[in-house]
N, C-alpha and C positions, 0 to 999 in steps of 0.2 A: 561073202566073208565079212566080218564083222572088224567095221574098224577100234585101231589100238587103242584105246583110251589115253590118254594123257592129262599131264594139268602142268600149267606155264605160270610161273609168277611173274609179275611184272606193271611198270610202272603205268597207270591210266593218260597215255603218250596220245596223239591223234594218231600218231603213223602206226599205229598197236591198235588203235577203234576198232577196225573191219575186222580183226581177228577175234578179240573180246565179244563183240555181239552178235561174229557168227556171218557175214556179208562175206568173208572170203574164209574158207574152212580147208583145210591142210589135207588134202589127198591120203584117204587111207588112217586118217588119227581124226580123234573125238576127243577135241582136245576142249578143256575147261581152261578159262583162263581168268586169276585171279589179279585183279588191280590191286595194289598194294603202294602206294604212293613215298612210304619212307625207302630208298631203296636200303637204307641199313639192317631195316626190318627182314627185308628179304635175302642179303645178303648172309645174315645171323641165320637166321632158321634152315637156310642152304645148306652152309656150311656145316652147321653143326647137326643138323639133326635129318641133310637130306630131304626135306621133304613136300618137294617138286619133280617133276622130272626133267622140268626144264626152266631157267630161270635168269633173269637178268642176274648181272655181276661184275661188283668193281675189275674194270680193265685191270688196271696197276698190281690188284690182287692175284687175279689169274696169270699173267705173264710174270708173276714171281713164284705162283707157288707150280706151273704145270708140271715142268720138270721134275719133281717128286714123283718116286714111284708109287707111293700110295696116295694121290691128288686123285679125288674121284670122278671127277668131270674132265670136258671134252669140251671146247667152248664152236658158236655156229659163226661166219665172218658176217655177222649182223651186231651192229651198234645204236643201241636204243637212246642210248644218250652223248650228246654231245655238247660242249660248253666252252665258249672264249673264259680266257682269266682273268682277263690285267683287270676286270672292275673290280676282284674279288679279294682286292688289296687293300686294307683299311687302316689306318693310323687316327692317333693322335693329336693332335695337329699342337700340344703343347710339348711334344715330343722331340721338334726341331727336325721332323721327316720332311724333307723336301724333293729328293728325289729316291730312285731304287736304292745307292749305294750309300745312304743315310741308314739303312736299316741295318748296316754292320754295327753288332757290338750293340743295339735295341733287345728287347723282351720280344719276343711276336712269337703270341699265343696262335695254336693249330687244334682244332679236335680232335683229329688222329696223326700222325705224322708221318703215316703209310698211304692215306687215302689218297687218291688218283688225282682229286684237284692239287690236293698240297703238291704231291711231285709234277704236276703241270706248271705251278703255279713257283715253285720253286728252278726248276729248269728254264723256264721263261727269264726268272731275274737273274741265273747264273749266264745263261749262254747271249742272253738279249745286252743285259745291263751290266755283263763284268761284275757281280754281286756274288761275295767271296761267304758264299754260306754256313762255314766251319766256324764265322766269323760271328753269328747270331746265338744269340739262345732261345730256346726254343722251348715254351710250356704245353703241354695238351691238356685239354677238359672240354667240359659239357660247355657247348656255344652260350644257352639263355635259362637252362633246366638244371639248376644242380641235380646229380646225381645221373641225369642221365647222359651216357657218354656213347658215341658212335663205337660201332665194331671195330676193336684192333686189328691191325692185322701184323703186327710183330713189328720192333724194333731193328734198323738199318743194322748189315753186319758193318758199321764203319763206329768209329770214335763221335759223338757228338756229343752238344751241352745240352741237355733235354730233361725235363723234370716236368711231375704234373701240377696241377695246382692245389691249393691245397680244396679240401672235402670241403662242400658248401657255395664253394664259389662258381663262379660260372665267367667265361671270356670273356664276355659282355660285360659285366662288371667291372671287373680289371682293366679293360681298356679303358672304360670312360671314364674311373676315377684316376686312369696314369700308372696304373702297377703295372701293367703291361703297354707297350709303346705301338704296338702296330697286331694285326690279326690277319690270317691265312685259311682260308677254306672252300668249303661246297657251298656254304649258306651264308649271306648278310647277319649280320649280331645286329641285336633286337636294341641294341644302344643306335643304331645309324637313322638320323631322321628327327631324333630326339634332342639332339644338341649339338650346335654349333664345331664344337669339338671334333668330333670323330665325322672324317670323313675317309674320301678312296683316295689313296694314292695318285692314283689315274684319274680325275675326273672325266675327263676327253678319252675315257675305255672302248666307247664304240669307235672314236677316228681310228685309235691302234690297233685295236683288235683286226679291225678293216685292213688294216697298214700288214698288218702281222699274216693276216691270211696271204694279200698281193705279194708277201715274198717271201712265205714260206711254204703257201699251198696246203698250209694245215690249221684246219679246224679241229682241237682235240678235245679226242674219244675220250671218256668216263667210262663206258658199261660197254660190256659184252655179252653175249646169251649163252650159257653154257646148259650142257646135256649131262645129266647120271650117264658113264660110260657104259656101266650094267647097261644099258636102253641103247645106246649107241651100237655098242659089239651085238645086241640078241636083233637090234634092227635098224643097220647101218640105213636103209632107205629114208628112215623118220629126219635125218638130216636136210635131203634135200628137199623135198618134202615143205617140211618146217621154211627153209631159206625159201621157196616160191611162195609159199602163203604172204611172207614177212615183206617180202617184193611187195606183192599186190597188194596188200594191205599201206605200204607207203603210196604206192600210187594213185589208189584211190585215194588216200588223204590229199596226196598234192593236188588232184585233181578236184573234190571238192572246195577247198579253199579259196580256189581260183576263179569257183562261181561267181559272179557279178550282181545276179538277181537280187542277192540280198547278202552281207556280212556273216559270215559262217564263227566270226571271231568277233570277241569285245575291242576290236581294235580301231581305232577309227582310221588312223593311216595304212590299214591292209594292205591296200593294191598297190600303194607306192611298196610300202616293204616288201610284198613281192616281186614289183619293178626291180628292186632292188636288187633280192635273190638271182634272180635270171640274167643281172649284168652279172654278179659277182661268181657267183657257183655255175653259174650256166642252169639253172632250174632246180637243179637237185643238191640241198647242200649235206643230203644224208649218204650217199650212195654205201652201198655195201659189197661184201668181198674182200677179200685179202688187196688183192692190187692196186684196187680202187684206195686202199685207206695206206698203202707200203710204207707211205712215208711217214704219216701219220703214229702208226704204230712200233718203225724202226725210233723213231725220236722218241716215243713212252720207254721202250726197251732200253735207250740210251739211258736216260734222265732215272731209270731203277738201275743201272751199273752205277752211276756216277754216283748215286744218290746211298749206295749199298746194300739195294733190296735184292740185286742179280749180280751174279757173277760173269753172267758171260751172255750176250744176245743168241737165241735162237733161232734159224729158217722159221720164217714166219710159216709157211706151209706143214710143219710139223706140230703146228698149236693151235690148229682149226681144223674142223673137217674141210674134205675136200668137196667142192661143193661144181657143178659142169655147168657151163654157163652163167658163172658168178662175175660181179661186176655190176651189175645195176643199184 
């Protein structure tokens, strides 16, 4: 029998390698797998024009739009991406920001206002730091590229102060000259580095971050892998399927990494950082599966109610396939 063809977009990840060049191959699918390194790129062409069958996907996106009866994907309990935030807080520093609750009643620019890091990144300074976010204004645009602007993905159903900037400008700019007071995203602006000015909020991101994980147990998700349902319903198998390649493919990445012979990574402190990993995570700071990530994902779901992207939290088990022996 001839296997299914497929084709996966998705980001050139290590724990994605095996899959990409073919070392570990999905049972039954022949699958092409294209690296694609913006995920907004991939997000855009999903959405709109379908045309993968299977493909990385803003978390924050998907758990607002599945619910919809005509939402055409099926997302797999595998998370390609994941990202601490508090570095990802940037100010002004002529701005008088000194802590989180200095940024009420500030400017702080976001590229989309829907995107997964902002409501990460936003939920963090509500529930962490008592930061009254009705309280902010809030601009979207293009980070360092006028014109070019990440995928919307719609406006909160709640009241906010939120306007774009105007055509030509870019965040970047605005922050370092003071037009905007502080900035919120997926990506450092191309002003950090450059002038004494604009720095992070948190510079001590990794002690917190650290701090953040030991008492909340969550490292958060960005991406999830969704399926064309068409593909799903005509072959519900390609699911699991797809989840044990994605397994194996991480564990061969851990597994390499941890070679000694020689640095597998431009990193020179590697093996402390992995020392590291194995205190903190216990080995694996990816694991996948619904149960594995529960809490994880209840707190995304929260922070899109509060935030007014969702109305109501779903059973996590009705927004993934099911997947038997999930958890690794």
């Amino acid at each position: 029998m001839t296997d299914l063809a497929l084709t996966m977009a998705c980001g050139p990840y290590d724990r994605m390698e095996a899959l990409r060049y073919g070392a570990v191959c999905p049972q039954g699918v022949d699958l092409r797998y294209l690296a694609i390194q913006d995920p907004t790129e991939i997000f855009g062409r999903m959405l709109r024009h379908q045309e993968f069958d299977l493909a990385e996907m803003s978390c924050s996106r998907y758990l607002s739009l599945r619910g919809r009866p005509d939402y055409p994907f099926i997302a797999l309990p595998v998370f390609p991406s994941k990202l601490f935030r508090h570095g990802f807080i940037f100010v002004n520093t002529e701005a008088g920001i000194q802590g989180p609750k200095d940024l009420e009643g500030k400017k702080v620019g976001v590229p989309t206002y829907s995107q997964t890091a902002a409501v990460w990144i936003r939920g963090i300074l509500q529930s962490e730091y008592g930061v009254d976010l009705d309280r902010i204004h809030w601009y979207e645009g293009p980070i360092d590229i006028p014109g070019h602007q990440d995928l919307a993905a719609g406006r909160p159903d709640k009241k906010i102060s939120i306007r774009e900037i105007p055509e030509g400008q870019t965040l970047s700019e605005m922050l370092e000259s003071g037009e905007l007071h502080a900035m919120i995203g997926a990506r450092a602006p191309g002003c950090l580095g450059t002038t004494d000015r604009i720095q992070r909020l948190f510079p001590n991101y990794r002690e917190l971050e650290r701090q953040y994980y030991s008492d909340t147990g969550i490292f958060p998700i960005m991406h999830t892998v969704v399926m064309r349902e068409e593909v799903h319903q005509a072959n519900p198998w390609v699911a699991q399927s797809m989840y044990k390649a994605m397994v194996e493919s991480k564990k061969m990445c851990l597994s390499e990494m941890k070679f000694t012979g020689a640095m597998r990574y431009t990193l020179p402190w590697l093996y402390d950082d992995l020392d590291e990993i194995d205190e903190v995570f216990g080995g694996d700071p990816w694991p996948y599966g619904v149960e594995a990530n529960r809490k994880n994902l209840e707190t995304l779901q929260q922070y899109l109610i509060d935030q007014g992207f969702a109305n109501e939290a779903r059973p996590l088990e009705d927004l993934f396939t099911p997947i038997v022996g999930a958890g690794t």
